[in-house]
C-alpha positions, 0 to 999 in steps of 0.5 A: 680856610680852617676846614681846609686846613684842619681836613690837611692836619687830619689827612697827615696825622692819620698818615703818619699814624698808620705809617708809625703802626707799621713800623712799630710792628718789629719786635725787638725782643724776638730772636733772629731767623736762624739762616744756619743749614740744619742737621738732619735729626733723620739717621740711616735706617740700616742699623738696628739703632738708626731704626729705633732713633727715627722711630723715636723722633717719629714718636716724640714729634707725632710726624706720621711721615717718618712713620710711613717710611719705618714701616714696609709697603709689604707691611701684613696686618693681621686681622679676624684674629680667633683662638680655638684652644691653644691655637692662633688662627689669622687672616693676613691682610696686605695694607 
């Protein structure tokens, strides 16, 4: 009856153990999730300024998504770039 009794015990304690770990897993000290609609940090690329702002954002933060739309698609790449004198001699190459 003992055994029987301490397998009961061991059963309910280890329950409310993992039960009690679970429920302590809420940080109290973390912020709240900030449900507000964020603003778009992005601005209108028509203007010389709106250009820079993005490109800077894209800078600051690494995103190369922001990159890929400052540059054109019809973005030439010079490359076998040679000098002879004075002159510049290139090869386009679309990318």
């Amino acid at each position: 009856m003992q055994k029987k009794l301490a397998k009961i015990l061991a059963a309910v304690f280890f329950f409310v153990l993992i039960t009690g770990s679970f429920i302590s897993c809420d940080n109290i000290f973390a912020p709240g999730l900030d449900e507000t609609t964020p603003a778009s940090i992005l601005t209108d690329q028509k203007t010389i300024d709106g250009l820079f702002q993005n490109f800077k954002y894209a800078y600051t933060f690494k995103d190369t998504t922001v990159y890929g739309n400052l540059l054109g698609k019809t973005l030439c790449l010079l490359t076998g770039i040679t000098f002879q004198g004075s002159m510049f001699h290139g090869t386009g190459q679309q990318r």
